[in-house]
C-alpha positions in Angstrom: 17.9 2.2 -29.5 17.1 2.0 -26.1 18.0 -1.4 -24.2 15.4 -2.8 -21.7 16.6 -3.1 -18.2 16.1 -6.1 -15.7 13.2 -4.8 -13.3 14.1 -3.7 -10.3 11.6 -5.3 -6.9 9.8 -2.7 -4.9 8.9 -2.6 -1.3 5.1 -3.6 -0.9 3.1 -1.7 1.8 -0.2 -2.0 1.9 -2.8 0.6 3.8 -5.7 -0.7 6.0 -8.1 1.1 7.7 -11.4 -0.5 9.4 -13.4 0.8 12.5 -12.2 -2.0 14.8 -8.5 -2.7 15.0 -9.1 -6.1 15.5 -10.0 -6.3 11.7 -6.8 -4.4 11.0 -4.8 -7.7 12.9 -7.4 -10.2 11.1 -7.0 -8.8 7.2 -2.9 -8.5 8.2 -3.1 -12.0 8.7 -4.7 -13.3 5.9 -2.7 -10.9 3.9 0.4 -12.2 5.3 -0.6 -16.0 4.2 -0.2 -15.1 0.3 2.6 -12.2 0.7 4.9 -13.4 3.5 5.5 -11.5 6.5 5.1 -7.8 7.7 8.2 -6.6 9.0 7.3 -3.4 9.8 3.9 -1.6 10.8 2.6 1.7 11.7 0.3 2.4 15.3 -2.7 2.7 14.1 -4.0 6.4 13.9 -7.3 8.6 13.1 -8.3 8.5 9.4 -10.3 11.6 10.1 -8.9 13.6 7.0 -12.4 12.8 4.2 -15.8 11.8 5.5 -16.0 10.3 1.9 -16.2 6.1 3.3 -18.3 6.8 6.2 -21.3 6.2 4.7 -20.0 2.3 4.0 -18.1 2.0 6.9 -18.6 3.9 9.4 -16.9 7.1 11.3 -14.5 6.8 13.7 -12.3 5.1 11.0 -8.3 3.9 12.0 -5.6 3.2 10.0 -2.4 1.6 9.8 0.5 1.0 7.2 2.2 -2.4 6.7 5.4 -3.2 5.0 6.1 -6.8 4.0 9.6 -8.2 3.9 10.2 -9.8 0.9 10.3 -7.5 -2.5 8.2 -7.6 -5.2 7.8 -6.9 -8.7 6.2 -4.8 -9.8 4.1 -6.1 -12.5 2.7 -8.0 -9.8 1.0 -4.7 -8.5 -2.7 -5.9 -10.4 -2.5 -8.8 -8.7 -1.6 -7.8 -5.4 -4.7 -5.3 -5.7 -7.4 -8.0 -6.8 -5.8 -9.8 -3.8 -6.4 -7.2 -1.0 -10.1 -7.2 -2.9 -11.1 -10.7 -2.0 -9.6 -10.3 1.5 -12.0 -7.1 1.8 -14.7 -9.5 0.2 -14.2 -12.3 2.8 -14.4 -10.3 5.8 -17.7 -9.0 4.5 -18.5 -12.9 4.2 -17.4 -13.7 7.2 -19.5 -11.2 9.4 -16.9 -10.1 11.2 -18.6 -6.2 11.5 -21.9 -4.7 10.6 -20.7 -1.9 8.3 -21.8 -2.4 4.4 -17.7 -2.0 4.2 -15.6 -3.6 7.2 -12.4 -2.7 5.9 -10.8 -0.9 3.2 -7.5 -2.3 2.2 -4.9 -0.3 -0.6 -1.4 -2.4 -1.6 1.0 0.2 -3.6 4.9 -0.1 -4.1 7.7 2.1 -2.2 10.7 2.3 -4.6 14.0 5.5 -4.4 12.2 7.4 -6.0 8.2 7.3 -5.5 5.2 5.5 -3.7 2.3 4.3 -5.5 -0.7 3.0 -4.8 -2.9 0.5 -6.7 -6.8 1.6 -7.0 -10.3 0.6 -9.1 -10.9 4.4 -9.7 -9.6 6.0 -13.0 -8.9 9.5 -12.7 -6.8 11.6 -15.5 -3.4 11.1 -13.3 -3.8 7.1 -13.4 -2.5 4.1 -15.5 -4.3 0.9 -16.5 -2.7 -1.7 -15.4 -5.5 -4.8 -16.1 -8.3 -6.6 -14.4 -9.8 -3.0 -13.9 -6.9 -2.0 -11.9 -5.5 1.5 -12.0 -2.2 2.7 -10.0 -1.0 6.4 -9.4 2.3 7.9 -8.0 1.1 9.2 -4.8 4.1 10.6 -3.6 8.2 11.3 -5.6 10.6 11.4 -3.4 12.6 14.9 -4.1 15.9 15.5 -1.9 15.3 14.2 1.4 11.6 13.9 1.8 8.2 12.5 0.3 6.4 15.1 -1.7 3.0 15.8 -1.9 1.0 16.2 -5.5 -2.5 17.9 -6.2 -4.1 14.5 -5.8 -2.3 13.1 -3.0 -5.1 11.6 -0.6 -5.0 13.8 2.4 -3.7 11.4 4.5 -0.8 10.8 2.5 0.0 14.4 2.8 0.4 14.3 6.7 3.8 14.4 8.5 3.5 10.8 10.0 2.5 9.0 7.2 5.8 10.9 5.4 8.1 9.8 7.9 6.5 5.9 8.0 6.9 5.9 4.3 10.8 7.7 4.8 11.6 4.5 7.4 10.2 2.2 4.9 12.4 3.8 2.0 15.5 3.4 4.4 14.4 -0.7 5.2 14.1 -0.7 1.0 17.5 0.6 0.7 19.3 -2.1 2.5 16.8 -4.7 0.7 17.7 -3.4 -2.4 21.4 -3.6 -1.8 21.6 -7.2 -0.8 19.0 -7.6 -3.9 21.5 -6.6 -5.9 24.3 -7.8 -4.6 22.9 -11.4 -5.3 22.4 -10.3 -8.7 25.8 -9.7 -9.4 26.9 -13.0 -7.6 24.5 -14.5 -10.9 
């Protein structure tokens, strides 16, 4: 019989991409007030790969990645989403743009060996998780680099997203190390 292992904490990042930057800096702040602080953060750069949320919010879309220091677990991945959803839902509230959409926010989990992401869309590569929440493997990690699979969002395909998400696996290793090392001290 197979014995059940303790779960292992992953390394939350968490996508955002608006037409103003200033609501990038706004929705990292409230997200920061329920899921402690980022430590580390991409520049912001052109999400000019689909034309697909234009419509909702606008063109001239940026992005930026976030990674948040503490660990997580993974079951908490549901959550985590429905979060990043009322966050989306209060800037609308607030007024803080005039786009039907002012930002798009998209939590998913870095561990060794993959990246996910957490979404409302089911597609034939996705699993339930609850709440209406879905969550895919965007990326495995395969020797030394990210790899792409046929339904990898094009911007999760570009070289500078890769790399980000190879910095964050390196900051996850060491986190996972001292994670484990107070384990054993248990």
């Amino acid at each position: 019989m197979a014995m059940v292992k303790q779960t292992v904490p992953c390394l939350l990042v968490c996508a955002q991409f608006s037409q103003e930057e200033s609501l990038l800096n706004w929705t990292r702040e409230r997200m920061e007030r329920f899921l402690g602080p980022v430590e580390l953060e991409s520049k912001p750069f052109e999400f000019n790969q689909t034309s697909y949320y234009n419509k909702e919010m606008g063109e001239n879309l940026l992005k930026r990645l976030v990674v948040f220091q503490d660990l997580v677990d993974p079951a908490k991945l549901a959550d985590i989403k429905l979060l990043t959803n009322q966050i989306e839902q209060e800037a609308l509230s607030a007024n803080l743009s005039s786009q039907e959409r002012p930002v798009n926010l998209d939590p998913g989990l870095l561990n060794l060996g993959k990246f996910m992401l957490a979404t409302t869309k089911d597609q034939a590569h996705r699993i339930y998780l609850r709440d209406g929440i879905f969550a895919e493997v965007t990326l495995h990690y395969q020797g030394t680099e990210f790899v792409i699979w046929p339904w990898t969002y094009a911007d999760y395909r570009t070289d500078h997203v890769r790399e980000f998400l190879k910095h964050a696996r390196d900051l996850y290793r060491i986190k996972l190390k001292a994670w484990q090392g107070s384990q054993n001290e248990s």
